[in-house]
Predicted model as a PDB file, atoms N, CA, C, CB and O in Angstrom, pLDDT in the B-factor column:
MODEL        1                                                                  
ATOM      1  N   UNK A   1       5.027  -4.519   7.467  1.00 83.00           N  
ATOM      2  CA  UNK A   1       4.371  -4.994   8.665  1.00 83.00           C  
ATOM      3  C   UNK A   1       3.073  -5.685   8.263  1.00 83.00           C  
ATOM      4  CB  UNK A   1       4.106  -3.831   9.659  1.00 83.00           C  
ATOM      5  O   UNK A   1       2.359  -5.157   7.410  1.00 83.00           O  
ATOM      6  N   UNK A   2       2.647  -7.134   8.980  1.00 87.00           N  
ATOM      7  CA  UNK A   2       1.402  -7.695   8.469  1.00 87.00           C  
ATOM      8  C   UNK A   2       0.743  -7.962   9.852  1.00 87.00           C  
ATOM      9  CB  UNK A   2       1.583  -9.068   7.453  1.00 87.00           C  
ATOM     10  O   UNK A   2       1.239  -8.499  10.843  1.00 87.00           O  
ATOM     11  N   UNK A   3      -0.443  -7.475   9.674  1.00 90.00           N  
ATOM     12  CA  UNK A   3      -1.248  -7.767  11.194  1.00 90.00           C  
ATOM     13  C   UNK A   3      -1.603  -9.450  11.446  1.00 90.00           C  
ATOM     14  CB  UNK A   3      -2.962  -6.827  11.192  1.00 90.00           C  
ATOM     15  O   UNK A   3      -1.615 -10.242  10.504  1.00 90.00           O  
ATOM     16  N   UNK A   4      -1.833  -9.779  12.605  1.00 88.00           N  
ATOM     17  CA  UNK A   4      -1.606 -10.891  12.753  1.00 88.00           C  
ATOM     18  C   UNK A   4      -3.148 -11.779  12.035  1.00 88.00           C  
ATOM     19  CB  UNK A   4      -1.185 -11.004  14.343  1.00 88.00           C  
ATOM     20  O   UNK A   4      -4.140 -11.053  11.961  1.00 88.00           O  
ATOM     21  N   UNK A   5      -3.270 -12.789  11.697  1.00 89.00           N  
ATOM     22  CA  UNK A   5      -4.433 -13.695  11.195  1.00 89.00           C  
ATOM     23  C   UNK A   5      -5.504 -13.133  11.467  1.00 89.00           C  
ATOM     24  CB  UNK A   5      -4.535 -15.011  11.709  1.00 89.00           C  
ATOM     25  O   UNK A   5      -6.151 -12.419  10.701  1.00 89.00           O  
ATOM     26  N   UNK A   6      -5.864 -13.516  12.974  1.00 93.00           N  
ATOM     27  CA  UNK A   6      -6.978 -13.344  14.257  1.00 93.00           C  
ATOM     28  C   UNK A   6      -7.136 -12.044  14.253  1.00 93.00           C  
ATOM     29  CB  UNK A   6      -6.553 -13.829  15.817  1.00 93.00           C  
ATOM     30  O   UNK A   6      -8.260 -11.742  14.656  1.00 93.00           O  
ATOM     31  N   UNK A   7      -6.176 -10.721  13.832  1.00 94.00           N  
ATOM     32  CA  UNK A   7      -6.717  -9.645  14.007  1.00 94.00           C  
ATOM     33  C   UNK A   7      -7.708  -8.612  12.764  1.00 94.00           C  
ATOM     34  CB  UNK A   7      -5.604  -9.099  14.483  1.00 94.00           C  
ATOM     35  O   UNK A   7      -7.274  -8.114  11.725  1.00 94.00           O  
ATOM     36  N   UNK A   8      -9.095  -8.536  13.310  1.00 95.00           N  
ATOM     37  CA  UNK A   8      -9.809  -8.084  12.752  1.00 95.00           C  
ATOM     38  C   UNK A   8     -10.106  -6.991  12.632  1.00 95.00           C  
ATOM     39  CB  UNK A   8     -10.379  -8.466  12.876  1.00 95.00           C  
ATOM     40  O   UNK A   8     -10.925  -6.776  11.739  1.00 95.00           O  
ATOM     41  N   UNK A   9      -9.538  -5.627  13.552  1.00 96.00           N  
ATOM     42  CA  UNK A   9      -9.939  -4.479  13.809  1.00 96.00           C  
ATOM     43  C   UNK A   9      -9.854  -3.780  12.796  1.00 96.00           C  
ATOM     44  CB  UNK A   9      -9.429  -3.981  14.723  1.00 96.00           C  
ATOM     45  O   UNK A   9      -8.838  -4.037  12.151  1.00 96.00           O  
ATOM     46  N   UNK A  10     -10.552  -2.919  12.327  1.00 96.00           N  
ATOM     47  CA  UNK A  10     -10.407  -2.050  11.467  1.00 96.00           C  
ATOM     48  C   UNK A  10      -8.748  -1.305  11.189  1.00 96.00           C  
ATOM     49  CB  UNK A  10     -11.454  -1.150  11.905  1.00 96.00           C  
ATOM     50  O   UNK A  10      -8.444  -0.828  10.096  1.00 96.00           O  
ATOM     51  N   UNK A  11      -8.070  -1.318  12.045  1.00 96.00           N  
ATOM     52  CA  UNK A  11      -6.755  -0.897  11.482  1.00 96.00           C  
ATOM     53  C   UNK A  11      -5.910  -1.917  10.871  1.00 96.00           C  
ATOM     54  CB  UNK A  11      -5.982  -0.296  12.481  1.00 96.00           C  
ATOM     55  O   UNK A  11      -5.115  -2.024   9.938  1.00 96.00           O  
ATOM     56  N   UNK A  12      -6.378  -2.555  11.715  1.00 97.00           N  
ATOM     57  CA  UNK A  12      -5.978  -4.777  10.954  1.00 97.00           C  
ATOM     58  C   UNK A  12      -5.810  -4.379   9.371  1.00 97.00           C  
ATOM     59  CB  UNK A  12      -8.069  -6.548  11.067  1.00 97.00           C  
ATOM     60  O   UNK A  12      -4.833  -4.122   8.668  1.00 97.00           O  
ATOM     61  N   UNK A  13      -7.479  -4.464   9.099  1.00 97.00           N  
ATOM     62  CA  UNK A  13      -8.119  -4.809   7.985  1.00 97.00           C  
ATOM     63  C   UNK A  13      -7.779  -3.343   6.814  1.00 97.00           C  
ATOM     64  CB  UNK A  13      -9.854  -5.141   8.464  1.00 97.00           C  
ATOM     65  O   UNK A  13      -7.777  -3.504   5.593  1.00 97.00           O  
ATOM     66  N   UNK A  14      -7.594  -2.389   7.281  1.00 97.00           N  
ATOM     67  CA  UNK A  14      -7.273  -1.127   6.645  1.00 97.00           C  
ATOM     68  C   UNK A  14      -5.649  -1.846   6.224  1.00 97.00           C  
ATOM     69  CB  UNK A  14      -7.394   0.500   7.841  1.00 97.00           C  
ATOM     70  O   UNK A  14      -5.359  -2.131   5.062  1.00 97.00           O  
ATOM     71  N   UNK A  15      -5.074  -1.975   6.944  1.00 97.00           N  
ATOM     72  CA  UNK A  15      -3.167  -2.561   6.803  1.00 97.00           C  
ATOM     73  C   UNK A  15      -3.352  -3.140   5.616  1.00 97.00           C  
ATOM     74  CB  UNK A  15      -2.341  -3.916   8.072  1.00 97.00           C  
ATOM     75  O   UNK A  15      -3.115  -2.689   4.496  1.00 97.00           O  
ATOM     76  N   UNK A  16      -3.998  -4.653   6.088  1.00 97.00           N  
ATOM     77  CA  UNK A  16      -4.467  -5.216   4.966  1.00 97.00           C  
ATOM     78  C   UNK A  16      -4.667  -5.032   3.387  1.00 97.00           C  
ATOM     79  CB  UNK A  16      -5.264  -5.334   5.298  1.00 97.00           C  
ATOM     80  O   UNK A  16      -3.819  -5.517   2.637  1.00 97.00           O  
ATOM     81  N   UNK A  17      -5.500  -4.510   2.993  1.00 97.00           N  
ATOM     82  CA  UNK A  17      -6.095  -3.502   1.802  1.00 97.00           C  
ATOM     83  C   UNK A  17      -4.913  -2.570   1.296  1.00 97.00           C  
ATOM     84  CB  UNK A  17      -7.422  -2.438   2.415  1.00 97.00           C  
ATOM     85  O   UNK A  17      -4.502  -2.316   0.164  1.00 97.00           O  
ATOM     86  N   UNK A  18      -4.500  -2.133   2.632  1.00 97.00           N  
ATOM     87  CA  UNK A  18      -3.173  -0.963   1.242  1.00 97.00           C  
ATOM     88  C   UNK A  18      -2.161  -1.847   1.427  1.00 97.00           C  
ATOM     89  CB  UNK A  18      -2.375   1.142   1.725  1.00 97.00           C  
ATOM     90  O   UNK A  18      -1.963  -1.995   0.221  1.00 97.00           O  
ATOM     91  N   UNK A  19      -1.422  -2.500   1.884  1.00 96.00           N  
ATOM     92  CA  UNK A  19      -0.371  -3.448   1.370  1.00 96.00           C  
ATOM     93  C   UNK A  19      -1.130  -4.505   0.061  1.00 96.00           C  
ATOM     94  CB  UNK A  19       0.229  -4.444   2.852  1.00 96.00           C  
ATOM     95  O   UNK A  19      -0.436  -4.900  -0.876  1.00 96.00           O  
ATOM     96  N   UNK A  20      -2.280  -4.783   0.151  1.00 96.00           N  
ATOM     97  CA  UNK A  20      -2.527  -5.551  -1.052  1.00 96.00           C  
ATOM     98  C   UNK A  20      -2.449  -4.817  -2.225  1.00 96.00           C  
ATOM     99  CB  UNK A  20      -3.749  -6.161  -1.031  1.00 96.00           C  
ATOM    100  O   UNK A  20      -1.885  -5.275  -3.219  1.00 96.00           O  
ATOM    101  N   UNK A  21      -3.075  -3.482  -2.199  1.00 96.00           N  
ATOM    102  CA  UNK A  21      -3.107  -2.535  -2.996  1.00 96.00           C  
ATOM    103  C   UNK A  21      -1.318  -1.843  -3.310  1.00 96.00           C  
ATOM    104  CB  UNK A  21      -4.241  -1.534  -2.279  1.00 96.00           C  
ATOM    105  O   UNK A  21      -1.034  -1.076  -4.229  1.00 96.00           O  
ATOM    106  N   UNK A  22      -0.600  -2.243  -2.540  1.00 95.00           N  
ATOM    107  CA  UNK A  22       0.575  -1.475  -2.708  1.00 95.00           C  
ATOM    108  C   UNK A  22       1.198  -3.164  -3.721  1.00 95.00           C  
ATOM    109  CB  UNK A  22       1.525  -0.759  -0.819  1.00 95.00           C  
ATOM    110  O   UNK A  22       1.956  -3.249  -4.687  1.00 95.00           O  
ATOM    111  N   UNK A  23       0.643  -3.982  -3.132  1.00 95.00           N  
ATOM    112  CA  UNK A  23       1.773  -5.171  -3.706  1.00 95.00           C  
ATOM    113  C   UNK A  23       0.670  -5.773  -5.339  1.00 95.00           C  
ATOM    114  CB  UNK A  23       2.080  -6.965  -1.988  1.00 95.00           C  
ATOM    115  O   UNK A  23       0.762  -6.934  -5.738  1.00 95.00           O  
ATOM    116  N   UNK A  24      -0.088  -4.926  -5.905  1.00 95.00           N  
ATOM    117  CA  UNK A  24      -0.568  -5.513  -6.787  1.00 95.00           C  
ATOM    118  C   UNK A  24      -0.648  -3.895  -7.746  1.00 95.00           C  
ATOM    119  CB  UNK A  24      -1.956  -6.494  -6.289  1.00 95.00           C  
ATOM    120  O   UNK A  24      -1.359  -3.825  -8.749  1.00 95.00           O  
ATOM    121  N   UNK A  25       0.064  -2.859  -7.323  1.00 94.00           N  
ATOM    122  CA  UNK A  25       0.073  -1.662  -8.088  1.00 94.00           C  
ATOM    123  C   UNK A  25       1.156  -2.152  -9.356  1.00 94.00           C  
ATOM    124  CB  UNK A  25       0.595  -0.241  -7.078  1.00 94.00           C  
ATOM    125  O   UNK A  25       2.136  -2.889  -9.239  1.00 94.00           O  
ATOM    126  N   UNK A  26       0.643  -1.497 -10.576  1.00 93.00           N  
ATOM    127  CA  UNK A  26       1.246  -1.929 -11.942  1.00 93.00           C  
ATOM    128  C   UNK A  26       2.481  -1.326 -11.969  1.00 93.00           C  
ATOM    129  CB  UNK A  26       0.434  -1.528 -13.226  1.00 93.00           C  
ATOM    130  O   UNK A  26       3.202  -1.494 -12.953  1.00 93.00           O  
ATOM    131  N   UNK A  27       2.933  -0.469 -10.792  1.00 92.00           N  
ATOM    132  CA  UNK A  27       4.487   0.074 -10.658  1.00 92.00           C  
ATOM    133  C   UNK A  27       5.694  -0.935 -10.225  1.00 92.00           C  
ATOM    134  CB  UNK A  27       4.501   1.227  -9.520  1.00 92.00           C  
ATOM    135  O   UNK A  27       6.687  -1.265 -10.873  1.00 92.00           O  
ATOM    136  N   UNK A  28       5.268  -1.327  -8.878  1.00 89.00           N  
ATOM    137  CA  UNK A  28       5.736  -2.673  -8.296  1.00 89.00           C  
ATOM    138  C   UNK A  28       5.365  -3.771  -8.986  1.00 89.00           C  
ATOM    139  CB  UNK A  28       5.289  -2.906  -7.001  1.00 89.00           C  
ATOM    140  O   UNK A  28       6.489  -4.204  -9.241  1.00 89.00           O  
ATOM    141  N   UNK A  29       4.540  -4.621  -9.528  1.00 89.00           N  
ATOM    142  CA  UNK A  29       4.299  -5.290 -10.210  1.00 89.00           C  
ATOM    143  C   UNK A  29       5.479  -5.531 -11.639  1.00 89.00           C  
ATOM    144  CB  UNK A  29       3.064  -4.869 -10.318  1.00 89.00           C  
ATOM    145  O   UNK A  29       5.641  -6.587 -12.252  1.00 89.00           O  
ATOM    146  N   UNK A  30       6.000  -4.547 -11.828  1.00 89.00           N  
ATOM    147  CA  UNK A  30       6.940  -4.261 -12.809  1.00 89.00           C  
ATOM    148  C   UNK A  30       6.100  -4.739 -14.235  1.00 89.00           C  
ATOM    149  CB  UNK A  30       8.439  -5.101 -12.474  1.00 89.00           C  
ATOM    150  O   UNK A  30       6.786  -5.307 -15.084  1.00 89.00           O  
ATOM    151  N   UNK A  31       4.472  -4.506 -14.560  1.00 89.00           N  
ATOM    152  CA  UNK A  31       3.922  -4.278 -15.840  1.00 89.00           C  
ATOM    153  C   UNK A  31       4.151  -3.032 -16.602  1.00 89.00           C  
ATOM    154  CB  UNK A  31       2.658  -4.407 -15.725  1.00 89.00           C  
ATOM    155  O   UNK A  31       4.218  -2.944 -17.828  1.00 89.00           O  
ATOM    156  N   UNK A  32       4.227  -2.386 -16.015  1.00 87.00           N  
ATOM    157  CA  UNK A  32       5.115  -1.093 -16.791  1.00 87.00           C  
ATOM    158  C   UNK A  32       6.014  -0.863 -17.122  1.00 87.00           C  
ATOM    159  CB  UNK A  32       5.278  -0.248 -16.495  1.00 87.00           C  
ATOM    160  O   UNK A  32       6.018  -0.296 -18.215  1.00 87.00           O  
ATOM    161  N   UNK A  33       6.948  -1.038 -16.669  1.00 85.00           N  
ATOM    162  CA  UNK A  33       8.698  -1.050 -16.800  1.00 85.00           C  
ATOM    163  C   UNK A  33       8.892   0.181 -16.136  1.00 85.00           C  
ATOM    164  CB  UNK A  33       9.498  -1.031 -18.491  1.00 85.00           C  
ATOM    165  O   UNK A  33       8.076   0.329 -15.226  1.00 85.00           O  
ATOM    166  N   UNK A  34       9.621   1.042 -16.260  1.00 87.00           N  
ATOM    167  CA  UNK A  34      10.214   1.865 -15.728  1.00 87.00           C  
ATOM    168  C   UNK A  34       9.404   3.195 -16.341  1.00 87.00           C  
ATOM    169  CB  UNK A  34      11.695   1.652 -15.943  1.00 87.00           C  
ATOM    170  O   UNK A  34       9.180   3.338 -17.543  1.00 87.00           O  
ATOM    171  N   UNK A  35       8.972   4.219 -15.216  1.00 89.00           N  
ATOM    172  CA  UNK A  35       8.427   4.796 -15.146  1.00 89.00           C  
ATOM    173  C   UNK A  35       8.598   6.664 -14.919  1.00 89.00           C  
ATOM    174  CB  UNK A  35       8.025   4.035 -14.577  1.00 89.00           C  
ATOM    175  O   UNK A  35       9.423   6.969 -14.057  1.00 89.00           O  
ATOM    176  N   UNK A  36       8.007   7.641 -15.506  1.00 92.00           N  
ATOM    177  CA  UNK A  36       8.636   8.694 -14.914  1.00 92.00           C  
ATOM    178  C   UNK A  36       8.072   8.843 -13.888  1.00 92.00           C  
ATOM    179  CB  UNK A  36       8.720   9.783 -15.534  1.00 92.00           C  
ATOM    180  O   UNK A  36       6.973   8.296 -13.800  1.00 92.00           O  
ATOM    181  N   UNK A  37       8.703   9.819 -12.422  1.00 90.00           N  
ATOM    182  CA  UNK A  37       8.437  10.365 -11.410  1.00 90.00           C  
ATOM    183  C   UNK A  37       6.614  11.048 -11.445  1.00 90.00           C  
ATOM    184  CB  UNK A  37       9.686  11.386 -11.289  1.00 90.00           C  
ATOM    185  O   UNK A  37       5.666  10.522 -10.863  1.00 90.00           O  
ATOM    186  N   UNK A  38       6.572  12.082 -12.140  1.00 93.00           N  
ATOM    187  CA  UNK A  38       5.811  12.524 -12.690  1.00 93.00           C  
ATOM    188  C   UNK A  38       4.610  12.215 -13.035  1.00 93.00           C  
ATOM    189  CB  UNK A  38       6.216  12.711 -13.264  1.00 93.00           C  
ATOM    190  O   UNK A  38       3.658  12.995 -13.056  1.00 93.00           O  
ATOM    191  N   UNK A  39       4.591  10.506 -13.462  1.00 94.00           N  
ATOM    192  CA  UNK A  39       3.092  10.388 -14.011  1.00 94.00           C  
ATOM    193  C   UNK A  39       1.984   9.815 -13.612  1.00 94.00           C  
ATOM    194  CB  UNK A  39       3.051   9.927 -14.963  1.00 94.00           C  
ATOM    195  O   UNK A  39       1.934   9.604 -12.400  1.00 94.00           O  
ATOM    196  N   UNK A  40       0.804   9.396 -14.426  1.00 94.00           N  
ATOM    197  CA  UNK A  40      -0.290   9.399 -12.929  1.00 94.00           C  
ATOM    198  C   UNK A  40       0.200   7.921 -12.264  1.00 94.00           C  
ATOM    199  CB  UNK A  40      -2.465   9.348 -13.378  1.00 94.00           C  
ATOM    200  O   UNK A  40       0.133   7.714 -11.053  1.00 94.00           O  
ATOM    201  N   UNK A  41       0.659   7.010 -13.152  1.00 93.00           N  
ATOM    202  CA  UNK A  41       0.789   5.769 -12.424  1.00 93.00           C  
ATOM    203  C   UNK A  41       2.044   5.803 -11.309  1.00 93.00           C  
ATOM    204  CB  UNK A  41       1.005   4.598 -13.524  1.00 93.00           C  
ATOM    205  O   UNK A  41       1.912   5.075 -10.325  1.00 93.00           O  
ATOM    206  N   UNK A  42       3.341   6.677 -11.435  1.00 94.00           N  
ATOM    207  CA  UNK A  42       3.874   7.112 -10.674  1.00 94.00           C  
ATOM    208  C   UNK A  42       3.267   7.523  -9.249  1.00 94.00           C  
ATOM    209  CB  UNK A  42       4.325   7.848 -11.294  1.00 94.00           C  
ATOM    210  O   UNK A  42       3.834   7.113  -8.236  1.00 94.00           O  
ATOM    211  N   UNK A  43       1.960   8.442  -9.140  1.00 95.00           N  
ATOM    212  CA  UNK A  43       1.732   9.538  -8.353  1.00 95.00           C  
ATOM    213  C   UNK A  43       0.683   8.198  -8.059  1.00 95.00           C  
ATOM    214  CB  UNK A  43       1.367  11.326  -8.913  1.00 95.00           C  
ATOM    215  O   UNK A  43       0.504   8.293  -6.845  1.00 95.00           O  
ATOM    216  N   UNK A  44       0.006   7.167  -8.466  1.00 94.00           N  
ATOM    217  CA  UNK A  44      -0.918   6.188  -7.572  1.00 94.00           C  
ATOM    218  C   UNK A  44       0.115   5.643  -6.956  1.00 94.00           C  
ATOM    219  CB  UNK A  44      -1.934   5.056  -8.280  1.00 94.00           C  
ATOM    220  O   UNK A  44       0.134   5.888  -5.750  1.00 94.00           O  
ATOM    221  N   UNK A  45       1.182   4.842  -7.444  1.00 94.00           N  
ATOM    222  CA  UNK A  45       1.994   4.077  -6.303  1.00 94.00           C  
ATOM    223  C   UNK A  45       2.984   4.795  -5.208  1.00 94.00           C  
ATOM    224  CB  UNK A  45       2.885   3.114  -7.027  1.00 94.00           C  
ATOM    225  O   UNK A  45       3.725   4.215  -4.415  1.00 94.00           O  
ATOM    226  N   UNK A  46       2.773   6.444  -5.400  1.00 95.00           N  
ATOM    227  CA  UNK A  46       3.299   6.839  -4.346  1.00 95.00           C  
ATOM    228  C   UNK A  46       1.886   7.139  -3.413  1.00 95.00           C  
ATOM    229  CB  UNK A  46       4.332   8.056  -4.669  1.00 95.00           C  
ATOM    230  O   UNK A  46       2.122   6.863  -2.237  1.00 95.00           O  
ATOM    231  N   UNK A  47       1.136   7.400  -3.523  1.00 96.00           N  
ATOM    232  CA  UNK A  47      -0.139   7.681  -2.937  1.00 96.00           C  
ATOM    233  C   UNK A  47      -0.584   6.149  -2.169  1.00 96.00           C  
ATOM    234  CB  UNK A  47      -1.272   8.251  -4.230  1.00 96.00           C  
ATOM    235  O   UNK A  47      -1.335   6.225  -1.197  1.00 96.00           O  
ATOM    236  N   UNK A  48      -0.062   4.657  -2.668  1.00 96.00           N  
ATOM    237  CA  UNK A  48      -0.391   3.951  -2.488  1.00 96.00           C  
ATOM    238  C   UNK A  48       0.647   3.217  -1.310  1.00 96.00           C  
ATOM    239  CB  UNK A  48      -0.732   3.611  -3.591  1.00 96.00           C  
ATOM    240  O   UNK A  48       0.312   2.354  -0.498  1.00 96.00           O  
ATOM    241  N   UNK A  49       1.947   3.809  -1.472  1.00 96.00           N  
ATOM    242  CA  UNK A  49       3.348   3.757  -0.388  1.00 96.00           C  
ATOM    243  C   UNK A  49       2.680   4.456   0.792  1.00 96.00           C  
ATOM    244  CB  UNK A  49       4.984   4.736  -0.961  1.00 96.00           C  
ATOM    245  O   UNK A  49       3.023   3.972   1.871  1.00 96.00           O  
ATOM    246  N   UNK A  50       1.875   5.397   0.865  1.00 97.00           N  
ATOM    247  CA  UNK A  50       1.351   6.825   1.089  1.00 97.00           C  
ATOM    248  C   UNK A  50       0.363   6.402   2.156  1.00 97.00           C  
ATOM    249  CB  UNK A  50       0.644   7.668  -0.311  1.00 97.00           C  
ATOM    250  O   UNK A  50       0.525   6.804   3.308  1.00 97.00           O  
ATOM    251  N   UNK A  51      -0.685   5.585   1.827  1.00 97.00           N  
ATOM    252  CA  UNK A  51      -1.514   4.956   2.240  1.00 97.00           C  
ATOM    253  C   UNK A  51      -0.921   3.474   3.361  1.00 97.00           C  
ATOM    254  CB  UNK A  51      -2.251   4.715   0.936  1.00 97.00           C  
ATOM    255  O   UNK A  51      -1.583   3.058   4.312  1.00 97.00           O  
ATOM    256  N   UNK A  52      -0.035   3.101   3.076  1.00 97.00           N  
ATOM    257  CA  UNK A  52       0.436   2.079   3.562  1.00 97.00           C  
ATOM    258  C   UNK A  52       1.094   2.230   4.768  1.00 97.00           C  
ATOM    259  CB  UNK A  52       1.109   1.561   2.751  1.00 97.00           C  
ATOM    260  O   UNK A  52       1.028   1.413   5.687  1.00 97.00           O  
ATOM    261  N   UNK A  53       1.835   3.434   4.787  1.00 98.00           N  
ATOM    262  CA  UNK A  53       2.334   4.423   6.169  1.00 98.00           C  
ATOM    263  C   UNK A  53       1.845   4.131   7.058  1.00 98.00           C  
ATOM    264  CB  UNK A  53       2.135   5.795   6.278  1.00 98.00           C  
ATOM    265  O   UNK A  53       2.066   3.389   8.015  1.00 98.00           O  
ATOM    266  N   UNK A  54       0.727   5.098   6.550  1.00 98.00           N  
ATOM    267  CA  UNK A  54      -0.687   6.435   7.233  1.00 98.00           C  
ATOM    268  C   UNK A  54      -0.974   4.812   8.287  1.00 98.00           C  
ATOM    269  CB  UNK A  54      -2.801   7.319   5.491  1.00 98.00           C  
ATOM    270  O   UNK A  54      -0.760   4.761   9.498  1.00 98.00           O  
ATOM    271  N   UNK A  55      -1.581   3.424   7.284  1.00 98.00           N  
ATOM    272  CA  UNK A  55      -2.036   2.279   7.496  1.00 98.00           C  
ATOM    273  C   UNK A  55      -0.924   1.557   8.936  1.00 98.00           C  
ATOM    274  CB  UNK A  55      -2.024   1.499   5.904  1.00 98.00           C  
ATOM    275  O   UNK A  55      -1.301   1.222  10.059  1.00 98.00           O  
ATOM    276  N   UNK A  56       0.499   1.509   8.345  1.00 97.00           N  
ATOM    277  CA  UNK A  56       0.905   1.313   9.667  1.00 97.00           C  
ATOM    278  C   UNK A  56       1.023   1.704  11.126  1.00 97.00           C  
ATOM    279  CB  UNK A  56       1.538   1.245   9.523  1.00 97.00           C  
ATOM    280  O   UNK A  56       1.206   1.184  12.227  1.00 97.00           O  
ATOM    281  N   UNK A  57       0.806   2.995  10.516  1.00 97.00           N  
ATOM    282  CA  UNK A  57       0.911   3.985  11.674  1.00 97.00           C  
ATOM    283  C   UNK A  57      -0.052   3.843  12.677  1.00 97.00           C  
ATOM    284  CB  UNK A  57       0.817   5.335  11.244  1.00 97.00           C  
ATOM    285  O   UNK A  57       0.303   3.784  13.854  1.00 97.00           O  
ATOM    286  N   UNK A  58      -1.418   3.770  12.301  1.00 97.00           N  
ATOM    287  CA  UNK A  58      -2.940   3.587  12.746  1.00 97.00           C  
ATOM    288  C   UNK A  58      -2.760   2.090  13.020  1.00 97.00           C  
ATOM    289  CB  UNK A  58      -4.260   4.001  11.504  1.00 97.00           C  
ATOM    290  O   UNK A  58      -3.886   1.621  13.190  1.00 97.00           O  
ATOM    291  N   UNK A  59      -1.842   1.162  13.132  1.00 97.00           N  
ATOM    292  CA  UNK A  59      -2.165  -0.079  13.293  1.00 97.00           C  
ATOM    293  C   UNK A  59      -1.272  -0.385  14.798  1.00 97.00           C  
ATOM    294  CB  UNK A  59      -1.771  -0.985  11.867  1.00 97.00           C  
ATOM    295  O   UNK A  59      -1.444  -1.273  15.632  1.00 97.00           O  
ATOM    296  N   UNK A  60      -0.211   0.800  14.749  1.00 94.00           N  
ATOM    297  CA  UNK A  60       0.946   0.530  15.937  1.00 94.00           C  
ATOM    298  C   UNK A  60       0.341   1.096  17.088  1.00 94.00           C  
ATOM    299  CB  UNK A  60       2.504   1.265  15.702  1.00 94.00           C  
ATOM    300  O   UNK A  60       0.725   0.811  18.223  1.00 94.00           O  
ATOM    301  N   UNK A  61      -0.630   1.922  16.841  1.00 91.00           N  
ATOM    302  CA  UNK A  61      -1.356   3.078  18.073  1.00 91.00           C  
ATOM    303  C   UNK A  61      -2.370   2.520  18.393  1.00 91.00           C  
ATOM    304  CB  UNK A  61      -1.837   4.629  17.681  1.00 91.00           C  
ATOM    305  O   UNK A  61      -3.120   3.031  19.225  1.00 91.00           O  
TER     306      UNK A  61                                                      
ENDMDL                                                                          
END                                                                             
C-alpha cells in the first residue's frame, strides 16, 4: 500500500519510511543471498515486514 503524493500526515509519512526501509533492507535487496531464519539480518527484515504492517494499519484507521 502507498499513501497518496499530497498526503502528509504522519501515518502518510510513517508508511512511507518503513516501506522504504523494508524495500532497501539487505534481505530483500538480495545482497546477502540467502539467509538463515535465525539471524540478526533475518530478525531486522522481519522486524522491518513488522513495522510495515503496524504502518499500514495506522494508515487505514
Amino acid at each position: 500500500m502507498r499513501p497518496a503524493r499530497n498526503d502528509h500526515s504522519p501515518a502518510a509519512e510513517e508508511l512511507r519510511a518503513a516501506n522504504h526501509a523494508l524495500a532497501t533492507d539487505p534481505v530483500n535487496t538480495g545482497q546477502l543471498g540467502t539467509v538463515d531464519l535465525t539471524s540478526p539480518a533475518a530478525q531486522q527484515n522481519l522486524n522491518a515486514q513488522d513495522r510495515v504492517r503496524a504502518a499500514e494499519a495506522a494508515y487505514r484507521s
